[in-house]
N, C-alpha and C positions, 0 to 999 in steps of 0.2 A: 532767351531764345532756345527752343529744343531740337537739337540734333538728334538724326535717326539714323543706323547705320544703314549700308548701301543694301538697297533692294531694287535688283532687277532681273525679272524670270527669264528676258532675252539676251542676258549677258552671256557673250562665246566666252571658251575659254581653250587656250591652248591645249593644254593636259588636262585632259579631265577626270576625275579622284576616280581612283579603283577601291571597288567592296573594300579590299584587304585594308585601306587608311583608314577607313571610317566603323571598324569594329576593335573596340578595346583590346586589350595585350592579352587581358587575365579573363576575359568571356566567356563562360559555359561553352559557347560555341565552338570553342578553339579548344580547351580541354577533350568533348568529344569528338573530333574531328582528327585530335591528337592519338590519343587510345585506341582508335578503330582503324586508326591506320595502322596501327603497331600490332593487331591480329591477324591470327592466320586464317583468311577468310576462303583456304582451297574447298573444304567441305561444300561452302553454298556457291562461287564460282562452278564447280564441277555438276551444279544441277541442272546447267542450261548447255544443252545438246547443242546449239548452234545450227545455222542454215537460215535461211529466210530474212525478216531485217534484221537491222541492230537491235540490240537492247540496250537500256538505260544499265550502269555502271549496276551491281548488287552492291559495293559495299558503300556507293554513292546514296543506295535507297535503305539502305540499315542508316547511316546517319543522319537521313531526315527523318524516320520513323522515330529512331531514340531520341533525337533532339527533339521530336516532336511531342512526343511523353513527358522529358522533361518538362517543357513549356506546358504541360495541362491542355494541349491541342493529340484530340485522340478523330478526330473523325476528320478518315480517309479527302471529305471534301474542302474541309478547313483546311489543310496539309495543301492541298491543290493552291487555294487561295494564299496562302502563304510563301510558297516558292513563287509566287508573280506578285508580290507587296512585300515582304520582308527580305530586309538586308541581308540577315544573318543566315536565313533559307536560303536564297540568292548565291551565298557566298559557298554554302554548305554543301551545295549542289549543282558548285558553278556554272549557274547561270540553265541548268536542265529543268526543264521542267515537265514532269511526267505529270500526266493524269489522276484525277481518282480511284478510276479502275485501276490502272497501275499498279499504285500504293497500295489499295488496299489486295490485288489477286497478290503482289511480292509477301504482303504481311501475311495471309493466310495460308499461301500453297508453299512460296521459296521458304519462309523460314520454318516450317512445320519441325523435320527431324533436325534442323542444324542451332536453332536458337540458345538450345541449352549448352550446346558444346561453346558459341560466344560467349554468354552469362559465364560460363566456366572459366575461359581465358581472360576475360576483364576481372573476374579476381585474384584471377592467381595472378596479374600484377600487380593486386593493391597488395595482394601477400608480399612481393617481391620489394615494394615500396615501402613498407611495412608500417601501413593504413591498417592492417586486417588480420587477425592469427588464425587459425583452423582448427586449433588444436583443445580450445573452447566454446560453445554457441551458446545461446539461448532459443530456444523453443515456445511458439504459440501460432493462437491459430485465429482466423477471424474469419464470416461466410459475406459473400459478396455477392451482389443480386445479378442474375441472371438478365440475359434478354429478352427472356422467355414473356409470354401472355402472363398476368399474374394469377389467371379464374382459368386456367384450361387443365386443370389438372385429372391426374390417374392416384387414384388409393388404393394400396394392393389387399389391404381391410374388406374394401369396399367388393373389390373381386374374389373374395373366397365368400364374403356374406351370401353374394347373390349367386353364387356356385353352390352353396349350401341351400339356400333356398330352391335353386331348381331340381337339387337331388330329394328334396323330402316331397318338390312336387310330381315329379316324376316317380317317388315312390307309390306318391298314392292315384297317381294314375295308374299305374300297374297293379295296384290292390283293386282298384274298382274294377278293373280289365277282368281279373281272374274272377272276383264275385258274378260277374256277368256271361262272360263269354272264357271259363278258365278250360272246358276241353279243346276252343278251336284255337288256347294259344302252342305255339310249337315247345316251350320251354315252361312248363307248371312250377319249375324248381325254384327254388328261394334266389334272386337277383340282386345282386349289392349293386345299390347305385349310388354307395358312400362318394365315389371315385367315378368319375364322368368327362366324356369328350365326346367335341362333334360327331364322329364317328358312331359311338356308344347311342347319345342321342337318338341319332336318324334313324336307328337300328331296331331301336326299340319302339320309338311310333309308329314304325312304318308293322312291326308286329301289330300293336295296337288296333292300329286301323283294319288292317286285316280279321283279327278276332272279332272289333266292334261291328264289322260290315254287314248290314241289315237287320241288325240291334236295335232297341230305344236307348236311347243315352239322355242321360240325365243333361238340358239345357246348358248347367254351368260345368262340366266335367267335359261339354262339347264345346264350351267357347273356353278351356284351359287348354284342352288338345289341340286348336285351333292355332291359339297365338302358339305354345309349347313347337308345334309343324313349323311356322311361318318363324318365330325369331330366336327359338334357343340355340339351334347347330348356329347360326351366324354369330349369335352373343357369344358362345363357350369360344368359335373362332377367334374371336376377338378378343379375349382375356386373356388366349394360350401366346398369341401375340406379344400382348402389355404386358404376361408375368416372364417373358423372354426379358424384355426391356427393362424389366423392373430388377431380377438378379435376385439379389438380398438385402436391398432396399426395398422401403415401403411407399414410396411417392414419386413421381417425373413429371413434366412438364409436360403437353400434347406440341406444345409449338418448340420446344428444348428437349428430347427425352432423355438425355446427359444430364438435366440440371434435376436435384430433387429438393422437395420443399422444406426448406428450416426458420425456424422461428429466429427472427435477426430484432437487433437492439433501433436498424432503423426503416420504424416503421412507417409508412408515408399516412396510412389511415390510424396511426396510434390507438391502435386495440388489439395490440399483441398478436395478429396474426401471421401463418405460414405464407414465407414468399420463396419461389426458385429460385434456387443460388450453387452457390458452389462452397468445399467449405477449404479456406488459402492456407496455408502453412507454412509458416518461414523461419529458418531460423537466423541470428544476426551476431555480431561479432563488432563491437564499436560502433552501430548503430548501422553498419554496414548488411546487405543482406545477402547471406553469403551461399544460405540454399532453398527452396521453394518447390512447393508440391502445392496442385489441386487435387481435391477428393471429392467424393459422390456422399459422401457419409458425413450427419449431422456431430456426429460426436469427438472431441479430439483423442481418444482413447486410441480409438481402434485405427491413426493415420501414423503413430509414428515410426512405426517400422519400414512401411515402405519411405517413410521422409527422410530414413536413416540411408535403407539400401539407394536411396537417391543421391545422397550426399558422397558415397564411397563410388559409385556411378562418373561423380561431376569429376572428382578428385584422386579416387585411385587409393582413399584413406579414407578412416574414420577420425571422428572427432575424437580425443583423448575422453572430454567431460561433455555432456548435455546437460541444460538445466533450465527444467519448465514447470510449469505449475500443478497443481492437485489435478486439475481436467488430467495428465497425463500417468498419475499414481495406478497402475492396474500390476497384479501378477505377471500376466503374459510382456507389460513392458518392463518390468524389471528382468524377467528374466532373460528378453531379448541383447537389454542393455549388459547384463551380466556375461550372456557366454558370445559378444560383441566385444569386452573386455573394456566397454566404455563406463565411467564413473558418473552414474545416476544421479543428479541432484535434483531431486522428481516428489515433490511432496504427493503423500496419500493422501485420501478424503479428510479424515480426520486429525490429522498430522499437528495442526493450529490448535484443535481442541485437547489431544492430548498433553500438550504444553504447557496446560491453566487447567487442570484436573487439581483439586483436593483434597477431592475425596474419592475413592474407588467407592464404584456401584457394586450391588447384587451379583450383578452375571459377567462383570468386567475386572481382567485382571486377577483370574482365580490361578492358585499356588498350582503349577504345574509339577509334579518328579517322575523326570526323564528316566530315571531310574528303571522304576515302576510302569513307568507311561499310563498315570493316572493324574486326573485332576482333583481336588477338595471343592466340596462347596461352600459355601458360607457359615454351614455349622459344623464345620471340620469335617462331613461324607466324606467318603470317597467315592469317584467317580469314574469306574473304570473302561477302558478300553473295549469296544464291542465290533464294529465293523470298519472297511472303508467305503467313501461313494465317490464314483465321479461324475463330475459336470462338465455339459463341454459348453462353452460361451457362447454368444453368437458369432465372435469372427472365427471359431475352431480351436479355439484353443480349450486345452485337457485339466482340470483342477482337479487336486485331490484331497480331498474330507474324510479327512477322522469324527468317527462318531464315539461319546462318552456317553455312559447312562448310572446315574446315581444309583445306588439298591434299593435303598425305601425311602421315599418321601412323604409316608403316610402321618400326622400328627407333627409334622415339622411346624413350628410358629412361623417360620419365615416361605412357607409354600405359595403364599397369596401372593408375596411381592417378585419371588422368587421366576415362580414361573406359574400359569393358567393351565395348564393341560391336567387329565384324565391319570394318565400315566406318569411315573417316573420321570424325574427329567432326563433330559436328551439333549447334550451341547454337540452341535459342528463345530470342529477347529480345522484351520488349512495350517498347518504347521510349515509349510514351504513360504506362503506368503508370511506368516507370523514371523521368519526368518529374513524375508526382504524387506520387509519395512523396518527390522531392526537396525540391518545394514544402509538404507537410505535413511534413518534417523541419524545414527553415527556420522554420516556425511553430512547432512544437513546441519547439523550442531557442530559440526569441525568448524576451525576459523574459516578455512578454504569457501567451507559451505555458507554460513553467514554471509560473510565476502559475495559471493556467488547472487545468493538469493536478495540482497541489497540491489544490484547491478541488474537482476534481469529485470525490474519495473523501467529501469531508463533505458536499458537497452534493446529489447525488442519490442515493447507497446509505444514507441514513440514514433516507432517508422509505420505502426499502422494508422497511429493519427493522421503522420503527413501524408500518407497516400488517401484515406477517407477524406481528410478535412479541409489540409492545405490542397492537393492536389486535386480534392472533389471525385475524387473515383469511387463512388458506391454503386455500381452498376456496368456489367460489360456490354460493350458493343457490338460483339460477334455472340453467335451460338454455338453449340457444342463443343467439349471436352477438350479438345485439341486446339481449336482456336483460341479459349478463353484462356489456354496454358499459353500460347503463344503473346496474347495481351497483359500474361503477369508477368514472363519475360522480360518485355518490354519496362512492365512499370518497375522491376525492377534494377534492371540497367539503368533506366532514367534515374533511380533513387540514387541507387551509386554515383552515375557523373554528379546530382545535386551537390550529393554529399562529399564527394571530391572535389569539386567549387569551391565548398562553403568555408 
């Protein structure tokens, strides 16, 4: 005989269960519910003026949003459907249930300037708990696709091309002008139109015109003048625009102009092309993330100074040590790191390769005396000291180059391998970098630094797994710079309560 237990949907019941019975002790849910009530939430409470109706609680709608990050539910509509079907929303939010619009105007307008200040205080309690230290990080970066259209882009290549191209055809319209009609122009004098704007433009057809007026003109010189009237002053308008937006970047998005385009590992047409993105920088502490910056810029070289000044920003301190990988080996961040007083554990490009060297090359590793400040070349020369040069980088920063030149290299057996050139040879040495890479080698080869460089593979590339992989986040929801900083907030905090769960 099979018994079945009791089923009946119109059974009354005296007491009827409350949320609070039927949600586990140990719940994600209850952890962030926990935390966020233990913040000082006066910053975002004080951004609502009052007057008119109520408003839903703010620190009621930060814990659906984070909870909802955690759960891998990122769009504003999902969240809706969620607080009217889920227990744990339900409970979260007792029993409120705001809107879409809501959700989503709280996520992009109320927490704009106050998100990082919470991200700040939910660590300093893991610190307090001592889940978290600060006083070590690890460093990396990863680009995450934009919202942006992926085909509507601006090349700023593209805008000096066709800016050069209009100044050599404008040049030779103004050479024809003068072969023709060069008494009736008002200016005979030699015109640089290297350098051109709308303004410039109009200025100069509209002479044109004037000189050519009741001339024969040559059919194609009259349909270059034509369109040159009708679409350059607008085109040149329009670039002086884009290269506003563009800055010192070379690419934006027409539908994101925040997002520029970088070549990411996921591709959805796998053929290696640019898509808008952003480029994420975190750095983590026990797998925990304990600071984050977006950037505009493809390369991680040139972010980590401001992810530095960001970090002392959350905290009111620097890290003792940083420790990230070769992408971040440059002069300028060594030297950042140096008179920050922070202990670089920052491989160079080379750094690997110099460690499995057998044999010194030609033009590597030649006998330097300080002495003298001369180098030797490979058949005992000497190579002495002649000028310095500076370089300034693309983000500004100032390099200094010593120049050496051997005396004669004429009949050397070793000239062919040595070096190609005409002349004497000519070594650059940066003697300031050849000094910090000695100092981040030192470090890097201490046990600390071993130690160090074993830890950053588990420690910060695994939380970018979990947010790409587990979490499926390869792409944000919102547009522009400021929003999509407010969605790494987010995914960050959510990583935290995870990882405080787990």
């Amino acid at each position: 005989m099979v018994v079945f237990k009791d089923y009946n949907q119109n059974q009354l019941m005296l007491l009827p269960p409350s949320l609070e019975e039927l949600i586990e002790p140990n719940h994600p849910v209850r952890v962030v519910n926990e935390i966020i009530d233990n913040i000082n939430a006066d910053t975002l409470i004080n951004q609502y003026e009052g007057g008119g109706t109520s408003s839903y609680h703010p620190r009621m709608l930060l814990k659906v949003l984070v909870y909802s990050y955690l759960c891998n539910v990122y769009s504003s509509r999902k969240m809706e459907g969620a607080l009217k079907e889920n227990i744990h929303f339900m409970w979260l939010s007792a029993m409120n249930r705001p809107d879409h619009n809501t959700l989503n105007r709280f996520r992009s307008d109320r927490l704009k300037n106050v998100l990082k200040e919470i991200f700040a205080q939910v660590v300093k309690l893991l610190v307090e708990s001592g889940h978290v230290s600060l006083k070590e990080v690890y460093t990396d970066g990863t680009k995450i696709e934009s919202r942006a259209n992926r085909y509507t882009f601006v090349w700023g290549n593209s805008i000096k091309t066709n800016k050069a191209k209009m100044s050599v055809q404008l040049q030779q319209l103004w050479d024809y002008t003068q072969s023709v009609a060069k008494e009736e122009l008002e200016n005979t004098e030699d015109v640089d139109f290297k350098k051109i704007d709308s303004q410039k433009v109009k200025q100069t057809i509209s002479q044109i015109d004037t000189a050519l007026k009741g001339k024969k003109i040559d059919k194609k010189v009259k349909q270059k003048l034509n369109y040159a009237r009708k679409c350059w002053p607008e085109n040149l308008q329009k670039y002086e625009e884009q290269e506003k937006i563009l800055g010192k970047r070379k690419s934006f998005s027409k539908t994101d102009p925040d997002a520029t385009f970088m070549r990411m590992k996921e591709d959805h047409m796998k053929n290696g092309q640019l898509k808008p993105g952003y480029n994420l920088q975190i750095s983590t502490n026990n797998q925990y993330i304990v600071n984050y910056s977006l950037h505009q810029n493809p390369t991680d070289t040139t972010t980590l100074e401001s992810h530095v000044e960001r970090f002392k920003a959350l905290y009111n301190q620097l890290p003792e040590a940083v420790v990230a990988d070769a992408g971040y080996g440059s002069e300028e961040n060594y030297t950042i790191m140096q008179n920050a007083e922070i202990q670089a554990y920052i491989k160079y490009n080379y750094f690997d390769k110099d460690q499995h060297k057998t044999k010194n090359t030609l033009n590597n590793n030649l006998y330097y005396n300080k002495a003298k400040d001369c180098y030797y070349c490979p058949m005992g020369q000497k190579m002495s000291f002649i000028r310095t040069k500076k370089r300034i980088t693309e983000n500004g920063f100032e390099q200094t180059l010593s120049m050496y030149q051997a005396i004669n290299c004429n009949g050397c057996p070793l000239r062919g391998q040595c070096h190609k050139g005409k002349e004497n040879k000519i070594m650059e040495v940066n003697h300031n970098l050849n000094q910090l890479k000695a100092r981040a080698t030192e470090l890097l080869k201490s046990e600390k630094g071993l130690y160090y460089r074993k830890k950053r593979g588990v420690d910060v590339e695994p939380v970018f797994a979990n947010i790409k992989y587990n979490k499926g986040f390869k792409r944000f929801l919102l547009k522009g710079l400021c929003k999509t900083e407010i969605e790494t907030g987010l995914l960050a905090l959510a990583h935290n309560f995870a990882k405080r769960c787990a």
